[in-house]
N, CA, C and O atoms as a MOPAC input file, in Angstrom:
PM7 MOZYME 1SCF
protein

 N    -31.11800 1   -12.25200 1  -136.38900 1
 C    -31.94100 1   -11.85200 1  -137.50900 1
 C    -31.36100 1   -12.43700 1  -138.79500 1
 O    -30.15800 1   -12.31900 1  -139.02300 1
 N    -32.25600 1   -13.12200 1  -139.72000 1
 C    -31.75900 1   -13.57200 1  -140.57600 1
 C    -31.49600 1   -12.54000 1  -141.85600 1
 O    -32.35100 1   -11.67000 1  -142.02000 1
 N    -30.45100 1   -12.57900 1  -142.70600 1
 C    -29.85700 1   -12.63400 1  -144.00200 1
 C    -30.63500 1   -12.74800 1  -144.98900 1
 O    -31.30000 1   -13.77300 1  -145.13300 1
 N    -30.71200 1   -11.52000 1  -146.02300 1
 C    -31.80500 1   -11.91300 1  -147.51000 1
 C    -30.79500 1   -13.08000 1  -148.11300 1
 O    -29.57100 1   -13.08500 1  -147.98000 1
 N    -31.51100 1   -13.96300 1  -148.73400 1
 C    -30.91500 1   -15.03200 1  -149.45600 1
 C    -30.47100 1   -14.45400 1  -150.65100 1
 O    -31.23300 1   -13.63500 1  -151.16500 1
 N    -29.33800 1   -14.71100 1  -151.24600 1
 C    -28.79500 1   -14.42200 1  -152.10100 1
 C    -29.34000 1   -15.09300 1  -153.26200 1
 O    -30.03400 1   -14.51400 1  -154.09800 1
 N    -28.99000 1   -16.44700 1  -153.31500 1
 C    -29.29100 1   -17.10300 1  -154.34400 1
 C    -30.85700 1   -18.20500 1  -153.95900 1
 O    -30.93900 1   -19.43100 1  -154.02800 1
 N    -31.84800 1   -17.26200 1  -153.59100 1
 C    -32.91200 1   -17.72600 1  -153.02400 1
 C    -33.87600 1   -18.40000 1  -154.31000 1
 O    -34.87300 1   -19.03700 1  -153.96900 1
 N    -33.61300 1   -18.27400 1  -155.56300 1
 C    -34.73500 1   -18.36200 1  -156.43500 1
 C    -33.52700 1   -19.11900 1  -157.82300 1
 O    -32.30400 1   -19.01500 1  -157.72100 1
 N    -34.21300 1   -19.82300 1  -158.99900 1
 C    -33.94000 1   -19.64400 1  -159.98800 1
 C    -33.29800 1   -19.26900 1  -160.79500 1
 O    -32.43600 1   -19.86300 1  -161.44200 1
 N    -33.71800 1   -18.02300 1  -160.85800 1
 C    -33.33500 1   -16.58700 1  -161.40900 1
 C    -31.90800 1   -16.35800 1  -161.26000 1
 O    -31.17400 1   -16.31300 1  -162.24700 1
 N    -31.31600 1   -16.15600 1  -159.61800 1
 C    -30.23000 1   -15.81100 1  -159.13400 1
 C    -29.05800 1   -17.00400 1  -159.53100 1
 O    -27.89600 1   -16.77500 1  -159.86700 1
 N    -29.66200 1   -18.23200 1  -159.40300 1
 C    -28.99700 1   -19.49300 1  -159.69900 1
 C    -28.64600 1   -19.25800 1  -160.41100 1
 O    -27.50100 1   -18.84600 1  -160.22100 1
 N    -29.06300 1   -19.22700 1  -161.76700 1
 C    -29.06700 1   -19.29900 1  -163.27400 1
 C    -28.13400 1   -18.06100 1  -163.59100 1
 O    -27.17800 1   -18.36400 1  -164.30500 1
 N    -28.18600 1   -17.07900 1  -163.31300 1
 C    -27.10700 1   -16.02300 1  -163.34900 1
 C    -25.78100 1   -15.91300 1  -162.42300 1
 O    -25.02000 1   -14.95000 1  -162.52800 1
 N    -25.55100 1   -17.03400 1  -161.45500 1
 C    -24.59100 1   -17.33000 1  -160.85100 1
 C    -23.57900 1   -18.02100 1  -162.15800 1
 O    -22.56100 1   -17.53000 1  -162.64500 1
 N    -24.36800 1   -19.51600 1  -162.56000 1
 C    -24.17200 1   -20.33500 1  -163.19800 1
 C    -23.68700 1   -19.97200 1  -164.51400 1
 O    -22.71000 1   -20.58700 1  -164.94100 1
 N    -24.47800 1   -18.62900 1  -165.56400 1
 C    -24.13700 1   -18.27800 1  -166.46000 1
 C    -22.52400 1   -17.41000 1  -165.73900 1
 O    -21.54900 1   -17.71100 1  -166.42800 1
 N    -22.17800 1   -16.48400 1  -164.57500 1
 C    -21.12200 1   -16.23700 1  -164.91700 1
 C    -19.83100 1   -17.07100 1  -164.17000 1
 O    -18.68500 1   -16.62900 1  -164.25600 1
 N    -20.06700 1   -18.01000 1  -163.61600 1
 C    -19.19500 1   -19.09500 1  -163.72500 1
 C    -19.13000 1   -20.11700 1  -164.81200 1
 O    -18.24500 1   -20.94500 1  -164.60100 1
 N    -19.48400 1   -20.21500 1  -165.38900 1
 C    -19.21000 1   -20.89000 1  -167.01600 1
 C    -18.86400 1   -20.09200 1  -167.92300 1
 O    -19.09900 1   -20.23000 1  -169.12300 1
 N    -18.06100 1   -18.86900 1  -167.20600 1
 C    -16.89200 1   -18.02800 1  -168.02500 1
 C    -15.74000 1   -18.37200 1  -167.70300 1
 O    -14.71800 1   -18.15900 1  -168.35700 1
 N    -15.85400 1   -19.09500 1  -166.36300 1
 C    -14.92500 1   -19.52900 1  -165.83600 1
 C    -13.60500 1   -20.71800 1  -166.18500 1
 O    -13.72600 1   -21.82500 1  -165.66100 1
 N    -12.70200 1   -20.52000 1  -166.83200 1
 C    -11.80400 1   -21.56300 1  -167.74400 1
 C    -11.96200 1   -22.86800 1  -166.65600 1
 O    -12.66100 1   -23.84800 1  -166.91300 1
 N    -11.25500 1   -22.71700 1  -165.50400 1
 C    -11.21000 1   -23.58300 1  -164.20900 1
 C    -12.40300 1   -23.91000 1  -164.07600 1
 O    -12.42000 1   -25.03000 1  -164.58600 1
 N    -13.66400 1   -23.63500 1  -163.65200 1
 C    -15.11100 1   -24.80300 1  -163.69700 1
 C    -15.28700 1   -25.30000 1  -165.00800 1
 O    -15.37800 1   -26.52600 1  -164.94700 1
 N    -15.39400 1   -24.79600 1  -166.40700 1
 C    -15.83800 1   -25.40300 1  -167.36800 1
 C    -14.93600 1   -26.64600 1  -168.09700 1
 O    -15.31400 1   -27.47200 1  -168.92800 1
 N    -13.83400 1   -26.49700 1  -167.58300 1
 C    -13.06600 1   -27.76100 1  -167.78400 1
 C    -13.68700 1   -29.24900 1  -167.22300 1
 O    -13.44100 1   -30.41200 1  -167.54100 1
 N    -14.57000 1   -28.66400 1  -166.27600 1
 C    -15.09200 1   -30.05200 1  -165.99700 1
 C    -16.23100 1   -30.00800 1  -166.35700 1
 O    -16.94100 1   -30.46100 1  -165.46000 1
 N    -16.89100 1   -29.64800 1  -167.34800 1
 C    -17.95600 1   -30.20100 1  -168.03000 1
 C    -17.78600 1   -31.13100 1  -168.72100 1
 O    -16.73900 1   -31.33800 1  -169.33400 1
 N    -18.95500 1   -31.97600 1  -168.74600 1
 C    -19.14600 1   -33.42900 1  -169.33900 1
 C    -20.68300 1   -33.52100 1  -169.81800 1
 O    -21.75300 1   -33.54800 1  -169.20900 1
 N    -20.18700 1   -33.56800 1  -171.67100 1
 C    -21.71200 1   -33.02000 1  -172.45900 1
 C    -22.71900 1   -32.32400 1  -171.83500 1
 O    -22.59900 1   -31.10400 1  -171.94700 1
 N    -23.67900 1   -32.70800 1  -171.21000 1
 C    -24.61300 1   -31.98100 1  -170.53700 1
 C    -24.64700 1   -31.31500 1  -169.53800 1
 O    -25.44700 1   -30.41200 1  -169.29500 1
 N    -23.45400 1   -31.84700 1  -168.61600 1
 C    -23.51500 1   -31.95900 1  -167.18200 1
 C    -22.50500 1   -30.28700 1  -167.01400 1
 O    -21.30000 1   -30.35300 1  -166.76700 1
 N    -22.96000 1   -29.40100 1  -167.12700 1
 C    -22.26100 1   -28.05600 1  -167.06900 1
 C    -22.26100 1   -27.67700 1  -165.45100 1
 O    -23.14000 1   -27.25600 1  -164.70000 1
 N    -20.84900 1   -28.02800 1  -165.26500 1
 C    -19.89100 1   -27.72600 1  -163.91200 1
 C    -20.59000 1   -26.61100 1  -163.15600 1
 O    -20.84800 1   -26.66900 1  -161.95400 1
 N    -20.91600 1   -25.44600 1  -164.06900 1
 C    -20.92900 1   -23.94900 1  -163.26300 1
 C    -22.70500 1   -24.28800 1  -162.92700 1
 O    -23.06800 1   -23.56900 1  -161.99600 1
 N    -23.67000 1   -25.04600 1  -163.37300 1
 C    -24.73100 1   -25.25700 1  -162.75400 1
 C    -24.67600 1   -25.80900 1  -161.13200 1
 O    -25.10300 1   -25.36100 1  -160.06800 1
 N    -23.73800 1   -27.31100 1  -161.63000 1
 C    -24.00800 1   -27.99800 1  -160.18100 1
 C    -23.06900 1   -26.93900 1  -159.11600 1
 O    -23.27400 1   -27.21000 1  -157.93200 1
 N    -22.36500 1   -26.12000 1  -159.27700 1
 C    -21.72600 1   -25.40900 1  -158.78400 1
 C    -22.91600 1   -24.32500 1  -158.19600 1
 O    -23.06900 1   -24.27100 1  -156.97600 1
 N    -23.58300 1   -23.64200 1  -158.90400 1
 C    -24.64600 1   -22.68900 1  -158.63100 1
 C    -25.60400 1   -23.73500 1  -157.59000 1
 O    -25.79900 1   -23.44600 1  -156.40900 1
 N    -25.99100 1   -24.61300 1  -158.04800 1
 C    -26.97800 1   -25.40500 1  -157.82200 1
 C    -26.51000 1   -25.78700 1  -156.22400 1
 O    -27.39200 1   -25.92400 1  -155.37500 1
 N    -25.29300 1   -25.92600 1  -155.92100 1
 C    -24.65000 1   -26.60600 1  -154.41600 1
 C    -24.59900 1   -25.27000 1  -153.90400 1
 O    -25.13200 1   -25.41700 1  -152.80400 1
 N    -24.24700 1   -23.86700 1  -154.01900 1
 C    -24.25600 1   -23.06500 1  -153.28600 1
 C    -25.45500 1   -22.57700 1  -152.78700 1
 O    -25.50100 1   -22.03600 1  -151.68200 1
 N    -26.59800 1   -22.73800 1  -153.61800 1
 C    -28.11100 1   -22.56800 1  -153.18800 1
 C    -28.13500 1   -23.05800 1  -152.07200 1
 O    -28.16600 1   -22.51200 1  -150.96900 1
 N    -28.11600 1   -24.35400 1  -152.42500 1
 C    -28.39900 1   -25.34100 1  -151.14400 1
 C    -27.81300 1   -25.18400 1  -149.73100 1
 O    -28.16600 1   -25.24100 1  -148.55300 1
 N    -26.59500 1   -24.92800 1  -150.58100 1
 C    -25.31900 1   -24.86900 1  -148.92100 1
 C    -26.18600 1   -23.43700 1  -148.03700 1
 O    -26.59400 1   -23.17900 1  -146.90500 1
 N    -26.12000 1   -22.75300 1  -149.48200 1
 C    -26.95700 1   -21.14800 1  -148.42500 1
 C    -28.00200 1   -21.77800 1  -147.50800 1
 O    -27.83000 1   -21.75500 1  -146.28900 1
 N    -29.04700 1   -22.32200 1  -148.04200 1
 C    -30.29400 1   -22.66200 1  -147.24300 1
 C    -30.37900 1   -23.26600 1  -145.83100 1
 O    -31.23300 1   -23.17600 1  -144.95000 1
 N    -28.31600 1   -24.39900 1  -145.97900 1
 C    -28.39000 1   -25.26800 1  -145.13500 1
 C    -27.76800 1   -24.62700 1  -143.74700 1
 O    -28.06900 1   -24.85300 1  -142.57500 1
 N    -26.63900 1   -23.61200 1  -144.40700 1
 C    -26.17900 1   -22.72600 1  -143.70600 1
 C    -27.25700 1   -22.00800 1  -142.54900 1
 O    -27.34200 1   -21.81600 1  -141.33600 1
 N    -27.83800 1   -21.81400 1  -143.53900 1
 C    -28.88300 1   -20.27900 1  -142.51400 1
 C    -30.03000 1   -21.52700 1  -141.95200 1
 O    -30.80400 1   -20.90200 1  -141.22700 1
 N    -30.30900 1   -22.47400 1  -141.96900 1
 C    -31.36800 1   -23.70100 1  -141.27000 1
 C    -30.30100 1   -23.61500 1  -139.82400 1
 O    -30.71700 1   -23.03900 1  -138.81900 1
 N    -28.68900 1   -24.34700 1  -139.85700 1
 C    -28.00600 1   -24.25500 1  -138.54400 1
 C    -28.27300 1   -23.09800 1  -137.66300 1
 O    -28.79400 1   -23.16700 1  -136.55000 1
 N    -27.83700 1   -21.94500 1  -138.30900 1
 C    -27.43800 1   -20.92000 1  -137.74900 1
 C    -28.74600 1   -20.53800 1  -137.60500 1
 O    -28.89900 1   -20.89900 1  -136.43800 1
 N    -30.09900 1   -19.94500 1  -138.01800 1
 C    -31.22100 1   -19.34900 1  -137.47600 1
 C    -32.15800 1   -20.48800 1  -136.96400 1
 O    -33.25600 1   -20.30100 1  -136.43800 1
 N    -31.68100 1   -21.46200 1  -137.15000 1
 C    -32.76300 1   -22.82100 1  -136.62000 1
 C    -32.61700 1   -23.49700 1  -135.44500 1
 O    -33.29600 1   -23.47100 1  -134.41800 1
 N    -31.27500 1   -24.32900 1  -135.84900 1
 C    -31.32300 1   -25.28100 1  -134.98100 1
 C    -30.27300 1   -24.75400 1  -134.07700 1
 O    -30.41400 1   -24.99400 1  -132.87800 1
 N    -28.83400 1   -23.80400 1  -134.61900 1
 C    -28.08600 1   -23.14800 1  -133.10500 1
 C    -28.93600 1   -23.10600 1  -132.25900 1
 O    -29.10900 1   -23.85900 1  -131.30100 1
 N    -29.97100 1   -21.47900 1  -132.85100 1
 C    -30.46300 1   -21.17300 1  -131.20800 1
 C    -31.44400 1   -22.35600 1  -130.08200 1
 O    -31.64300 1   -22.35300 1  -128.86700 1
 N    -31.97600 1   -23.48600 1  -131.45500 1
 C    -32.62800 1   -24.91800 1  -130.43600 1
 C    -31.64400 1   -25.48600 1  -129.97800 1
 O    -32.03300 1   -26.60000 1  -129.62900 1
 N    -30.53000 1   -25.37100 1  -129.76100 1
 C    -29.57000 1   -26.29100 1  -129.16900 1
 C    -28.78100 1   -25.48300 1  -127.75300 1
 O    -28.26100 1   -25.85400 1  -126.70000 1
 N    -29.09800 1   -23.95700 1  -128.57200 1
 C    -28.34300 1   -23.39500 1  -127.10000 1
 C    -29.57300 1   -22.92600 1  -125.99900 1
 O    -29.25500 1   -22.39400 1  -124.93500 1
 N    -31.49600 1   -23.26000 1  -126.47600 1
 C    -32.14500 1   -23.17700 1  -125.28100 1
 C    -32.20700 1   -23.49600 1  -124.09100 1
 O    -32.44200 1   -24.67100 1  -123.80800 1
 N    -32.02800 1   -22.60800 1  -123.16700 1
 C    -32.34200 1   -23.23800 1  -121.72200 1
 C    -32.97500 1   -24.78500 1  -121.20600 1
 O    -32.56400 1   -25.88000 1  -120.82200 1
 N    -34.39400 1   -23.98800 1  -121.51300 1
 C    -35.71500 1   -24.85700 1  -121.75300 1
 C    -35.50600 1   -26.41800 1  -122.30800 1
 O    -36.13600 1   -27.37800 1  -121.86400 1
 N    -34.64500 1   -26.47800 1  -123.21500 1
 C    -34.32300 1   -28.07900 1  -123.94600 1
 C    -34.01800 1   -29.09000 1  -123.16600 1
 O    -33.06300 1   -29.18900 1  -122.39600 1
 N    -35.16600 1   -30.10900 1  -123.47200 1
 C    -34.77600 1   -30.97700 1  -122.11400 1
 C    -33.82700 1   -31.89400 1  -122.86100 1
 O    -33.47800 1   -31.43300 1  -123.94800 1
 N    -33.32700 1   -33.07600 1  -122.54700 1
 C    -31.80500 1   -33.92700 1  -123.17300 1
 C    -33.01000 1   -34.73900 1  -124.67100 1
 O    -32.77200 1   -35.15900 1  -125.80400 1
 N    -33.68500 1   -34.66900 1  -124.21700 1
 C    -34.25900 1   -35.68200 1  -125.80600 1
 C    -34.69600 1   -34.73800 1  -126.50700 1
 O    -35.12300 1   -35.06800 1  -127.61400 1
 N    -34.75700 1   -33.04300 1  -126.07900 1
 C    -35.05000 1   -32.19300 1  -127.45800 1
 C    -33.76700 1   -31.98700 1  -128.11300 1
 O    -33.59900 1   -32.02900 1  -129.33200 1
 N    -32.77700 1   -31.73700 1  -127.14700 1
 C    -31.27600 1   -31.69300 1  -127.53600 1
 C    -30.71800 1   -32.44200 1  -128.33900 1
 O    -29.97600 1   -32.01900 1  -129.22500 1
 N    -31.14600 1   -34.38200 1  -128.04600 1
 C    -30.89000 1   -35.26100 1  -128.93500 1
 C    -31.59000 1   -34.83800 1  -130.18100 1
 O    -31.04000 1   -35.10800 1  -131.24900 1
 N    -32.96000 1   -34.08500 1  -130.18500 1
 C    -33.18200 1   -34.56400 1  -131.47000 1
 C    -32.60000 1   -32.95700 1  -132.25600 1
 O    -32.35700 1   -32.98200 1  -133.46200 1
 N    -32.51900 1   -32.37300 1  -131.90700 1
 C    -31.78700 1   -31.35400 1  -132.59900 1
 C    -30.35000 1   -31.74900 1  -133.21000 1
 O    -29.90100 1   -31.56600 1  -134.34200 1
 N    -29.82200 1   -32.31300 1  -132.14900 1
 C    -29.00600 1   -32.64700 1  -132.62200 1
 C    -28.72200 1   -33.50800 1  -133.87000 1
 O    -27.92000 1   -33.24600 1  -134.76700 1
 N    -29.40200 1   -34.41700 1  -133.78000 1
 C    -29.96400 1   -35.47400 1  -135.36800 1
 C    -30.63000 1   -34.59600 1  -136.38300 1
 O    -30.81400 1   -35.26600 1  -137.40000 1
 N    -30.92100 1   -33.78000 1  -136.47600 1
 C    -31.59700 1   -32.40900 1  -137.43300 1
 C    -30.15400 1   -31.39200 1  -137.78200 1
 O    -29.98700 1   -30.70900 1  -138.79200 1
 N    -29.23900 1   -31.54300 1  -136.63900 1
 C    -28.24200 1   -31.07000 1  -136.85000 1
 C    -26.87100 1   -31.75200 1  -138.37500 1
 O    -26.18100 1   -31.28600 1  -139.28200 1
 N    -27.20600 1   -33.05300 1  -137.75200 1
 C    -26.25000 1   -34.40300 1  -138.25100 1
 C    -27.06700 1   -34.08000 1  -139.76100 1
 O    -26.32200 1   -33.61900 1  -140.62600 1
 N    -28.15000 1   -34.22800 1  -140.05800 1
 C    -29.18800 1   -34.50800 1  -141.01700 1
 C    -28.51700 1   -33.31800 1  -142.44700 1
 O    -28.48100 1   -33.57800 1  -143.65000 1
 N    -28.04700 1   -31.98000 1  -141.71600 1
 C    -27.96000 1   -30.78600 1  -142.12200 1
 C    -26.44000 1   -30.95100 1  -142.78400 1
 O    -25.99800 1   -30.79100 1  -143.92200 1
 N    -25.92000 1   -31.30500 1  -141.64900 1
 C    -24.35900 1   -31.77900 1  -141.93500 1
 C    -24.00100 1   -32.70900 1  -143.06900 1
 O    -22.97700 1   -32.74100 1  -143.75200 1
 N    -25.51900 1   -33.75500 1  -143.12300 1
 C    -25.26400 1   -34.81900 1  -144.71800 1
 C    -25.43200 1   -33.68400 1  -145.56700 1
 O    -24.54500 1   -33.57500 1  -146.41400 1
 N    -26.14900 1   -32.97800 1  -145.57800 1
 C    -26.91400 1   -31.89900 1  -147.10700 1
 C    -25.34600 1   -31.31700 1  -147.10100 1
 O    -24.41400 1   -31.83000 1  -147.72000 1
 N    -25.28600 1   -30.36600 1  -146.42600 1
 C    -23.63400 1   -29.72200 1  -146.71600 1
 C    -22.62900 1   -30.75700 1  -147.33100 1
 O    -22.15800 1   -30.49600 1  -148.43800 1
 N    -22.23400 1   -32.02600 1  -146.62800 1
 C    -21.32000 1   -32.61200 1  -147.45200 1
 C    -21.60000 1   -33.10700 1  -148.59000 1
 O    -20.67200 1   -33.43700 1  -149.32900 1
 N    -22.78600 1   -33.25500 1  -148.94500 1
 C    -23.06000 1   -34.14700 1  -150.00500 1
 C    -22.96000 1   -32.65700 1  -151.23800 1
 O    -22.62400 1   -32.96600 1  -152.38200 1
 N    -23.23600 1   -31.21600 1  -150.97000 1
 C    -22.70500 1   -30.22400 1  -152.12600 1
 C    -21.65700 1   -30.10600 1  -151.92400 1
 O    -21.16200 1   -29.55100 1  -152.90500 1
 N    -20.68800 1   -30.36400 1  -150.94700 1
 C    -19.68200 1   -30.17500 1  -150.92900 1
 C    -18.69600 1   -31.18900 1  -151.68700 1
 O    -17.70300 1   -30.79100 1  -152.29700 1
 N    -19.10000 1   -32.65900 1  -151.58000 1
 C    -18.55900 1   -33.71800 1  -152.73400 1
 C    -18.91100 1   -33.34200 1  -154.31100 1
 O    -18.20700 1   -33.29800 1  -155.31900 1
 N    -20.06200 1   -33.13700 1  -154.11200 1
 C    -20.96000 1   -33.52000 1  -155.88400 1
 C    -20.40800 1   -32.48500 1  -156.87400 1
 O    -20.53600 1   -32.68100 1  -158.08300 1
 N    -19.98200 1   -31.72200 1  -156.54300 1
 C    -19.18400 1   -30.48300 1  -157.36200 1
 C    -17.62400 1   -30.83900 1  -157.95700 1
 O    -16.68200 1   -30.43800 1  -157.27300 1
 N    -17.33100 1   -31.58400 1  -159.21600 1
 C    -15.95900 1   -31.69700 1  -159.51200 1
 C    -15.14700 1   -30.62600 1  -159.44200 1
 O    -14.11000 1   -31.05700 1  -158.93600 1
 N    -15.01900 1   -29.41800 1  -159.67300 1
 C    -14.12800 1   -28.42600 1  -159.16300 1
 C    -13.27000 1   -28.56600 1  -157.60600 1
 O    -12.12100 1   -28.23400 1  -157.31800 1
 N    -14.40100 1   -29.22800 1  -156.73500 1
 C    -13.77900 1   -29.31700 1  -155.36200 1
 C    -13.33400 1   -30.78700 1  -155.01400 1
 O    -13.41100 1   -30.98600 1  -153.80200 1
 N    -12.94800 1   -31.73000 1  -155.64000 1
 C    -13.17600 1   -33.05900 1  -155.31300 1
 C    -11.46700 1   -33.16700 1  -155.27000 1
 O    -10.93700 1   -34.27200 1  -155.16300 1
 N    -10.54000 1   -31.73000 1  -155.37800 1
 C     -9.43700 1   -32.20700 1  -154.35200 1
 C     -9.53200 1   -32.12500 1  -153.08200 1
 O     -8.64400 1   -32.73500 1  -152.48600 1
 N    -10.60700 1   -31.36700 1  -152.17800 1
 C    -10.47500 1   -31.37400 1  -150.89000 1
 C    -10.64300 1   -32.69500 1  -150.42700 1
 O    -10.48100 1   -32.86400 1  -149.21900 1
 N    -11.03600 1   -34.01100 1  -151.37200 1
 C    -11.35700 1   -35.46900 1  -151.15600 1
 C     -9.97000 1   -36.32800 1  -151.58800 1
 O     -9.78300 1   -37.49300 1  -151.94100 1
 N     -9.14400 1   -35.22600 1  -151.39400 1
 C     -7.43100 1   -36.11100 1  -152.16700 1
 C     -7.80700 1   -36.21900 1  -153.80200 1
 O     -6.92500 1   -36.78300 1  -154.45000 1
 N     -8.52000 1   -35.94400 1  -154.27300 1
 C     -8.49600 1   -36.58500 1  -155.91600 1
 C     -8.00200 1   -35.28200 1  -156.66600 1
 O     -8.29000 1   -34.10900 1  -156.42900 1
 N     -7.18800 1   -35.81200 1  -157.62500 1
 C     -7.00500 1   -34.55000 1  -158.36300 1
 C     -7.55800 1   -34.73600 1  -159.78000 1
 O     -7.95300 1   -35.88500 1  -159.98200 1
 N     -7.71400 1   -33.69200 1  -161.05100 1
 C     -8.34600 1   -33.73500 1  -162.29200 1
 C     -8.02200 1   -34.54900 1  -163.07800 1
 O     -8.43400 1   -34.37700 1  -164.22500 1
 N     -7.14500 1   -35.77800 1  -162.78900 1
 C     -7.37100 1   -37.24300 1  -163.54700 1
 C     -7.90900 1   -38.11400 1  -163.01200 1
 O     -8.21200 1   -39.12300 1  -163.65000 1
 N     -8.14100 1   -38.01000 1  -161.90700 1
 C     -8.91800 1   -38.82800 1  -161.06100 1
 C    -10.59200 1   -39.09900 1  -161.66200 1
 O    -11.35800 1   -38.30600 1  -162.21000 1
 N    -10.74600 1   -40.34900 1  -161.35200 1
 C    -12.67100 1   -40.36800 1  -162.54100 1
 C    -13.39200 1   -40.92400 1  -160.95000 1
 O    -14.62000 1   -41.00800 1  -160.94100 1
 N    -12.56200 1   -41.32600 1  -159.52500 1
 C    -13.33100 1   -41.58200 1  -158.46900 1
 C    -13.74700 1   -40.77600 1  -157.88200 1
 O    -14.45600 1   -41.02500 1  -156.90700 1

């Protein structure tokens, strides 16, 4: 059974975002416009959505009986597909871009 979405709307974003840009550690990496605690709000949305797509979607299509090997393949590529969305919020957020070896002088 699935999970109410937390940060399902706008609304929730935007009030994530306002109280992480209290945050000394995210707002250090703002750059003029580009306010850290958004793309931060903005990647956890996503991650939520991508999260609960694996887990209420495509797990239980992968652990069906019924799946013959080319539904499996393609779940599996829906799987891979899911796995780009996660890494790609998981890079795009400067707060986290030491888990990529870089640390806060780093501009790669």
């Amino acid at each position: 059974m699935s999970q109410p979405k937390l940060l399902a709307d706008q609304v929730t974003r935007k009030a994530l975002a306002d109280r992480l840009s209290k945050c000394p550690e995210v707002a250090k990496h703002d750059e003029g416009a580009g306010k850290e605690a958004g793309t931060l709000a903005h990647a956890f949305g996503d991650l939520e959505e991508s999260f609960r797509a694996f887990l209420d979607e495509e797990l239980p299509r992968l652990m069906s009986d019924q799946a013959s090997p080319a539904e499996l393949f393609d779940v599996l590529l829906d799987i891979g597909e899911e796995f780009r969305h996660i890494l790609y919020h998981i890079h795009d957020p400067k707060f986290y871009r030491y888990l990529n070896g870089q640390h806060d002088g780093d501009k790669s």
